[in-house]
C-alpha positions in Angstrom: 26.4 19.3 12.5 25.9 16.2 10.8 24.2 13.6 12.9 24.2 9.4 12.3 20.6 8.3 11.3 20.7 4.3 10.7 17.2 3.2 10.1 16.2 -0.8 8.9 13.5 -2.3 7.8 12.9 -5.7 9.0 14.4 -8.3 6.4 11.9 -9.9 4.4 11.3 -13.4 4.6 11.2 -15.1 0.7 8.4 -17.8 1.4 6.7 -15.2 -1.1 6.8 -12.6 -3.2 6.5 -8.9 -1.5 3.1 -7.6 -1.4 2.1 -3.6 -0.3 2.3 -4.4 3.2 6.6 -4.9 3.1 6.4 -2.2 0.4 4.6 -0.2 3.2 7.4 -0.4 5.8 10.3 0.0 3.0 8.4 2.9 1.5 8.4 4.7 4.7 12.0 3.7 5.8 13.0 5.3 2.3 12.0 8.6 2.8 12.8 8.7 6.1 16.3 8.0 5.4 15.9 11.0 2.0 14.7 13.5 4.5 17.1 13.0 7.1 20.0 13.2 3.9 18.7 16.9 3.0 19.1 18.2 6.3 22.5 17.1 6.2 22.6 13.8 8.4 25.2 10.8 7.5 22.5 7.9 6.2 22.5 4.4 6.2 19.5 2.6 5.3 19.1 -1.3 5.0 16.7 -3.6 3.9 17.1 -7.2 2.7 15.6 -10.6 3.2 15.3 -13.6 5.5 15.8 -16.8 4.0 16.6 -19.8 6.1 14.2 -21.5 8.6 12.0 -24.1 8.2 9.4 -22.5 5.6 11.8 -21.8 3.1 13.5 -25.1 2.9 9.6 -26.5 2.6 8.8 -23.8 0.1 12.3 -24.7 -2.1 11.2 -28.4 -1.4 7.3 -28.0 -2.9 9.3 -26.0 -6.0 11.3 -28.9 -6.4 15.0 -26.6 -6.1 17.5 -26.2 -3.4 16.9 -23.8 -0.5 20.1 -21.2 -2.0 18.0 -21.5 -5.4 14.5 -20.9 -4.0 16.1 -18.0 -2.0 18.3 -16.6 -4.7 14.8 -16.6 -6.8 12.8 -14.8 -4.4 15.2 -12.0 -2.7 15.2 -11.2 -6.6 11.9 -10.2 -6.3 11.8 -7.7 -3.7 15.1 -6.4 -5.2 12.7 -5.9 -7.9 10.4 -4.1 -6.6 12.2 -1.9 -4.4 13.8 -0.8 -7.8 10.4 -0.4 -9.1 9.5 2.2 -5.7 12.4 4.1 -6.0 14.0 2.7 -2.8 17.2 4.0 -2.3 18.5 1.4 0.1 22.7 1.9 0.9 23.1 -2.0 1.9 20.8 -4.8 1.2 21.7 -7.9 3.3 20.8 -11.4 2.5 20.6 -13.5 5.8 22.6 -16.1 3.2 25.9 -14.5 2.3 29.1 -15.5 4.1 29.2 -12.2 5.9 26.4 -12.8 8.2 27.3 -16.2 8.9 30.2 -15.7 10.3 28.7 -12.5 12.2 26.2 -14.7 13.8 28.5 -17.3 15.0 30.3 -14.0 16.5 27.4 -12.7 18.1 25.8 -15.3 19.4 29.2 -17.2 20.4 29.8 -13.7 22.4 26.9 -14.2 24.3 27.7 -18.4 24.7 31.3 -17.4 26.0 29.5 -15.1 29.1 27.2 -18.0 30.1 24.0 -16.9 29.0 23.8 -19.7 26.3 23.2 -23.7 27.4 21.6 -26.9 26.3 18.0 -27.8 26.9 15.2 -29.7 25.3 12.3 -28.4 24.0 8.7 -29.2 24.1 5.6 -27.7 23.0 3.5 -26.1 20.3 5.8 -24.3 17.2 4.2 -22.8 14.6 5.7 -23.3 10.7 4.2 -20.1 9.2 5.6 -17.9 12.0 8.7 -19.9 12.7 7.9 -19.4 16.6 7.0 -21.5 19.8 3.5 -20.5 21.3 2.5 -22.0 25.0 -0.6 -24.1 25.4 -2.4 -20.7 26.8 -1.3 -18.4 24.1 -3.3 -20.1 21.2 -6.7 -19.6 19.9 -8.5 -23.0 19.9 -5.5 -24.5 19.7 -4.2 -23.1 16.3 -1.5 -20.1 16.3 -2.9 -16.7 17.7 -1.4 -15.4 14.5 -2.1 -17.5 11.4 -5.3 -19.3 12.9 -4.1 -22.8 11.8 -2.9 -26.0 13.2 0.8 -25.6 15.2 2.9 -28.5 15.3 3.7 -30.4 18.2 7.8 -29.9 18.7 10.4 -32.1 21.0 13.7 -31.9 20.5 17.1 -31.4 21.6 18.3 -27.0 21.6 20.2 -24.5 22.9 18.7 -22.2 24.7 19.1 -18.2 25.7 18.6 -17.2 29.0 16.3 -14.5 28.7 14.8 -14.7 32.1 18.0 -13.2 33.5 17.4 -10.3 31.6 13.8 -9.0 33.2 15.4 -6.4 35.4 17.9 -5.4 33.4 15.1 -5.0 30.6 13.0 -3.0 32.7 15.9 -0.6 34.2 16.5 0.2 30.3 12.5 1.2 29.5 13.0 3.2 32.5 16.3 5.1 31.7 15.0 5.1 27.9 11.2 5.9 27.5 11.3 6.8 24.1 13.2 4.0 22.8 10.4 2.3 21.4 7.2 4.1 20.1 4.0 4.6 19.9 3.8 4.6 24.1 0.9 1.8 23.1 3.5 -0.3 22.0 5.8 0.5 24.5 3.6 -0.5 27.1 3.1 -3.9 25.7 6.2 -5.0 25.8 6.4 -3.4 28.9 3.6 -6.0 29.6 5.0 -8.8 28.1 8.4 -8.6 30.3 6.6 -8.0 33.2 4.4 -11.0 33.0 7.6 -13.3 33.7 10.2 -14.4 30.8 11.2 -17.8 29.9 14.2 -18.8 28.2 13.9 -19.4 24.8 15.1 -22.0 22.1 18.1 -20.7 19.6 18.9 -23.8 17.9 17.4 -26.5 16.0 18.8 -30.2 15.3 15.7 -31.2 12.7 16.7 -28.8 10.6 19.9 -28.0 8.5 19.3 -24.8 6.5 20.4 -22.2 8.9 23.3 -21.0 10.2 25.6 -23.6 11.9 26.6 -23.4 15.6 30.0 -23.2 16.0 30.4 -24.8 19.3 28.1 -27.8 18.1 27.7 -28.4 14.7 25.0 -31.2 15.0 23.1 -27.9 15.3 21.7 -24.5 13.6 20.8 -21.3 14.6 16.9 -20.8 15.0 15.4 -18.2 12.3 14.6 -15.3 14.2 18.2 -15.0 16.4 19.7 -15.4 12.8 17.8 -12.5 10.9 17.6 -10.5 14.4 21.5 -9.8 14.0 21.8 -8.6 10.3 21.2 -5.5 11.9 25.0 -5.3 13.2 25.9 -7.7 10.6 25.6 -4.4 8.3 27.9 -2.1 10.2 30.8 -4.6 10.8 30.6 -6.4 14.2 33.4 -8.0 14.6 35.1 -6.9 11.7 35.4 -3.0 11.5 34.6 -1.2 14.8 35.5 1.9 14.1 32.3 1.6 11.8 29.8 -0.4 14.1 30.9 2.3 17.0 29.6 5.4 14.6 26.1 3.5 13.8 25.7 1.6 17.1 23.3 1.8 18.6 22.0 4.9 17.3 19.9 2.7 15.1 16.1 3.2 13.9 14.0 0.1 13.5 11.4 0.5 11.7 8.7 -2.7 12.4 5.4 -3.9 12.1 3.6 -4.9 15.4 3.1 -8.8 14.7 7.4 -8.5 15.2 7.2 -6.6 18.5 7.8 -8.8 21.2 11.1 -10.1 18.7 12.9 -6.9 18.6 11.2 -5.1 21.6 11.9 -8.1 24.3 14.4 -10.3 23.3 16.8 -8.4 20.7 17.4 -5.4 23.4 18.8 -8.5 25.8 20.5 -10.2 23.1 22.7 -7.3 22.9 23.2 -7.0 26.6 23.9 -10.7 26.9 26.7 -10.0 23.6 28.3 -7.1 25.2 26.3 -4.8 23.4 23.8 -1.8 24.3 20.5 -2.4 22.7 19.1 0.0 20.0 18.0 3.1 21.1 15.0 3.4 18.8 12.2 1.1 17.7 9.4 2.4 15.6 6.5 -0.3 15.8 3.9 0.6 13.2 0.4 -1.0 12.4 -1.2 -3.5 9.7 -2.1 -2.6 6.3 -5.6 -4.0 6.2 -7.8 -5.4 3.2 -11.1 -5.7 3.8 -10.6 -4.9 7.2 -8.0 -8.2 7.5 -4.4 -8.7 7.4 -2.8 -9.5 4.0 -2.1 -13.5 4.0 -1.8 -16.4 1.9 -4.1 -18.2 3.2 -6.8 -15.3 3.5 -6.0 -14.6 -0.5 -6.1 -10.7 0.3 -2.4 -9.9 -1.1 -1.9 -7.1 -3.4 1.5 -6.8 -5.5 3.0 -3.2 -5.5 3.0 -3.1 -9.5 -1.1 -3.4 -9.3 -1.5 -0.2 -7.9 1.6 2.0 -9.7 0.0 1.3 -13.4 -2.8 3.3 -11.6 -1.1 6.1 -10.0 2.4 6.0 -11.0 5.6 5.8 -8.5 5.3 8.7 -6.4 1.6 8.4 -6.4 1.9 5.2 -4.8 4.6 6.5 -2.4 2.5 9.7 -1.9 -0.9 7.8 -0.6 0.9 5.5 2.0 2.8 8.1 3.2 -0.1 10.3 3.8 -3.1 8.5 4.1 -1.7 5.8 7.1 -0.8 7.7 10.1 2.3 5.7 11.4 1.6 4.2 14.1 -2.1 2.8 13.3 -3.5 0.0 11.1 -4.9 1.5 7.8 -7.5 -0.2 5.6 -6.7 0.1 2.2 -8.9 0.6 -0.7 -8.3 1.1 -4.4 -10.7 4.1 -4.3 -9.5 5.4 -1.5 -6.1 5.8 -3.0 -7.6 7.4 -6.8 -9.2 10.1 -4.6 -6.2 11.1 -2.4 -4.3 11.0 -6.0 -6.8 13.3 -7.9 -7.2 15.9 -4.5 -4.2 16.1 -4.0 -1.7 15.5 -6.5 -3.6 15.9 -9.7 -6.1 18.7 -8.3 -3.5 21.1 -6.0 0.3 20.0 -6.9 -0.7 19.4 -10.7 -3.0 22.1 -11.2 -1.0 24.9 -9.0 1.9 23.8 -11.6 0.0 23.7 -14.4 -1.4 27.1 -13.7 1.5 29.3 -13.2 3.5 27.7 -16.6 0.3 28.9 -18.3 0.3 32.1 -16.8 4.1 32.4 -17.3 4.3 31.8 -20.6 1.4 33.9 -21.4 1.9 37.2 -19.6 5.8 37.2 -18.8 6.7 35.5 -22.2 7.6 32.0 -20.4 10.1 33.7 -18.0 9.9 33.2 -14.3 10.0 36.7 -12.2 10.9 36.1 -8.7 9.1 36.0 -5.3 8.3 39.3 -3.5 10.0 39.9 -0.3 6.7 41.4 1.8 4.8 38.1 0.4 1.6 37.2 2.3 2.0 33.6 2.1 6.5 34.2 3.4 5.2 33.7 6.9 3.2 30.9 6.7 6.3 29.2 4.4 8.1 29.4 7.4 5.6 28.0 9.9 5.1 25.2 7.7 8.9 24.1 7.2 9.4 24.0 11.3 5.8 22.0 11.1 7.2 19.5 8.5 10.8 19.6 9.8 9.1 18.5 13.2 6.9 15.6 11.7 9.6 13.7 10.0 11.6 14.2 13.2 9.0 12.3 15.1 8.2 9.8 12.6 5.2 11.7 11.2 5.1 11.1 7.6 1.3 11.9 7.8 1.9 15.7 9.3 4.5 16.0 7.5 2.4 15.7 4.3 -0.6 17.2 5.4 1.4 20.3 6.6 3.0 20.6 2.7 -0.3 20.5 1.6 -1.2 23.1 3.5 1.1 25.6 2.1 -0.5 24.1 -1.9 -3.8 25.3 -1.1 -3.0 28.8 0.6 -0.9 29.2 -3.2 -4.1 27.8 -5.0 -6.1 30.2 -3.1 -3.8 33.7 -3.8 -3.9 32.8 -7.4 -8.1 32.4 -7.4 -7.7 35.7 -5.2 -6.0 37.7 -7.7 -6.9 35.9 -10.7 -3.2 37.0 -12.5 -4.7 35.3 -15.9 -7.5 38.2 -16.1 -4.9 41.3 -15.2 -2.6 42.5 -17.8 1.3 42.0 -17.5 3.3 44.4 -15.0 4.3 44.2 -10.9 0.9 43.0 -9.7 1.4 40.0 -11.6 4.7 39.5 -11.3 4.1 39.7 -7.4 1.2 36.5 -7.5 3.1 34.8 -10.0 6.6 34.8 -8.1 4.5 34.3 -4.7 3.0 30.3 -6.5 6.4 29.8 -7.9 8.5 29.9 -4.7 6.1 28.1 -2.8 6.2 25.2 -5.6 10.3 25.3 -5.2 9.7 25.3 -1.6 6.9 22.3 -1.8 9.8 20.3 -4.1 11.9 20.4 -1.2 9.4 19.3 1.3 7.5 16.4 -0.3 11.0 15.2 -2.4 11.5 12.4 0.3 7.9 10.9 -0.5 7.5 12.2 -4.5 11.4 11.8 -5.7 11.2 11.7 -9.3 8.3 14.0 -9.5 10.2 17.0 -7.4 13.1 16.5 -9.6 10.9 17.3 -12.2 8.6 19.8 -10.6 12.1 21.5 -9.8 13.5 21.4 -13.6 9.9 23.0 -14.9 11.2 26.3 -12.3 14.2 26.5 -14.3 16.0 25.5 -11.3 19.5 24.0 -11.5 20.4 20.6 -10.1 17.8 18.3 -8.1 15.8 19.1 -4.8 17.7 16.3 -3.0 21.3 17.8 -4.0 19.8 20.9 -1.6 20.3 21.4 2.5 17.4 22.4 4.9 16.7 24.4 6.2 18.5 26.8 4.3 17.5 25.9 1.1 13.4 26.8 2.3 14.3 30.3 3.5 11.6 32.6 1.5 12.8 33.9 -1.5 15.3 31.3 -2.5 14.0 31.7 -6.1 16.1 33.6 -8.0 13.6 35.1 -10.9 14.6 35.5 -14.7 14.2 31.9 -15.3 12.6 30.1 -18.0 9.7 27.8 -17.2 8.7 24.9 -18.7 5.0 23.6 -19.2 5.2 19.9 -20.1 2.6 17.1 -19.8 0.3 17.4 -16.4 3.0 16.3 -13.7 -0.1 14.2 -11.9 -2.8 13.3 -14.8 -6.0 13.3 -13.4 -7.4 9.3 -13.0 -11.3 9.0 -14.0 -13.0 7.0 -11.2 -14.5 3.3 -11.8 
């Protein structure tokens, strides 16, 4: 039975152009939503890009262009590069078009119109980089926990939301939802942070006029983060088509870093109960993509672009080593050699090799046609174990295990063929038998990995002879042993993962 999966990644904001750690989020997010389409789920899968607030209209300012020009310049960008991953993204939302305006004012008017919405003033630290209010005792030294530089000393005139009505009703929904956000680490620190008392919280701005206008009072705009934080239904028609926002909400996936947690872990879950609204009922929070053992930054000059690294190791082996090598969940600390050798093991070494192996083979003992897998094969069995394992990782978010349990199957294959050593025997059944044995478990391994390595299944599945494309395929079905039908021709072709020399 088909199942909604909505999963987002958090929009973008365009102060900058996208480095590997929003490629790391979108990256995952994309083959999330690819796995969950071959076992026959209804997708939807957003992205898209923050681009009012204070920053922007500063960056547009320092580039001497409007804000709607500086923002129209950089969403480009990631556009660009998501085109360049192979993200296959069903909406991307721009926190600029008219759409999400007037979802906004909806929203947030909803949640004016129940009394949870009034006029304050504010006063206190606000940092410009994070486009967020800090108290006196959460910064370091008196610069933003975050960023490490000078905050600006705020006063003026804004609406407020009335959060600290909400810290019973938040904690009654942890309780009746313990999985809804995950790892349990980060679940226990907003846990933490709700429990340690919660103020209201500033909406609006007067000083600024690149945002979103408040209906009620047009002297001001919508703050950043309640603007962006509402895309999410924005996307799926609130207030416009709910029919549609009923069979996506809130059976919604976000997929986050963790510097974003207390934002969509503490105050968007009581947004939506202030607007009438249940709150999501997932929230992935994942760790930092380190350099040097540091965040990526500006300031720290630590970024690296996503095109950098794929004229080394191609799309999908770019996909292929953030998928596998940062177990989601937990910071990872990239390295340029790092990723080489997880792209010569595994792709060029196992995948590559096992492929380029059997064509050989093939074409040499069983004149380039394919002879289909025994029945009674020794490696059937542990086909099977390993779909429920990888069926059972991308369930949970596992990318890694996922992987790693694929992999798995790749070197049991390797290991038959240097068992039986089919290039040394001469033609007839005992061949046939090791040779049909690699080949189904590279048409199973297309399946598996296609939602990490697209374009290199497809064409890992055209070599087999096999109709089609691996994503056009349902699971489990389509991994049942001895799905290959034999009497196909094979085709050799270039090395599918050419091996990279070191240094």
């Amino acid at each position: 039975m088909s199942r909604p999966f909505y999963v987002t990644t958090p929009i973008y904001y365009v102060n900058d152009a996208p480095h590997i750690g929003h490629a790391y989020t979108t990256v995952v997010a994309d083959a999330m939503s690819r796995w969950h389409r071959l076992v026959g789920d209804e997708v939807f899968f957003l992205t898209g890009t923050d681009e009012h607030g204070l920053k922007v209209a500063q960056a547009a300012e320092a580039n001497g262009v409007s804000p709607q020009e500086w923002t129209d310049r950089t969403s480009s960008r990631f556009t660009a590069a998501w085109r360049q991953l192979d993200i296959a993204e069903d909406d991307f939302i721009r926190t600029t078009e008219a759409r999400h305006h007037t979802t906004v004012q909806r929203f947030l008017g909803a949640i004016y119109d129940r009394g949870d919405i009034e006029l304050g003033t504010y006063e206190g630290p606000y940092c410009v980089a994070c486009e967020d209010y800090y108290t006196e005792a959460q910064l370091v030294d008196g610069n933003c926990p975050l960023h490490l530089r000078p905050v600006t000393s705020m006063k003026e005139e804004n609406y407020f939301f009335k959060l600290s009505r909400y810290e019973d009703r938040l904690l009654e929904w942890y309780e009746r939802h313990p999985d809804a956000v995950r790892p349990a680490t980060k679940r226990n620190e907003a846990l933490g942070f709700i429990r340690s008392g919660l103020d209201d919280i500033s909406i609006t701005r007067t000083s600024l006029r690149w945002g979103v206008p408040v209906p009620w009072n047009t002297d001001h705009v919508f703050y950043v983060w309640y603007d962006a934080l509402v895309n999410y239904v924005t996307a799926i028609g609130y207030g416009v088509d709910d029919d549609r926002f009923r069979r996506w909400w809130p059976a919604v996936h976000h997929l986050i870093g963790k510097e974003i947690l207390r934002f969509h872990c503490v105050w968007w879950p009581a947004m939506c109960m202030a607007a009438g609204i249940e709150p999501p009922a997932s929230v992935f929070v994942h760790g930092w993509l380190l350099v040097g053992g540091e965040k990526m930054s500006k300031t720290r000059l630590n970024q690296i672009a996503p095109s950098d690294l794929i004229a080394d190791v191609g799309v999908d082996g770019y996909r292929y080593h953030f998928l596998r090598d940062v177990p989601l969940g937990a910071d990872g600390d990239f390295s340029h050699e790092g990723m080489v050798a997880r792209y010569n093991a595994d792709l060029a070494n196992n995948l590559g090799n096992l492929l380029s192996r059997v064509t050989a083979v093939v074409a040499k003992k069983c004149d380039g046609i394919a002879p289909a897998p025994p029945a009674d094969s020794p490696l059937a069995a542990l086909a099977s174990a390993v779909v429920v394992e990888v069926t059972d990782a991308w369930e949970r978010f596992a990318p890694h295990e996922a992987l790693e349990a694929t992999w798995r199957l790749i070197h049991a294959a390797n290991a038959h063929l240097e068992h039986h050593e089919p290039w040394k025997a001469d033609p007839g059944p005992g061949v046939d038998a090791v040779l049909g044995t690699a080949i189904e478990v590279l048409r199973i391994v297309a399946l598996l990995a296609t939602p990490a390595m697209p374009a290199a299944c497809a064409e890992l599945w055209t070599r087999l002879g096999l109709a089609g494309t691996p994503e056009h395929q349902r699971l489990p079905a389509a991994t049942v042993w001895g799905g290959y039908p034999g009497g196909l021709p094979i085709s050799r072709g270039a090395p599918l993962f050419p091996r990279i020399q070191a240094g």
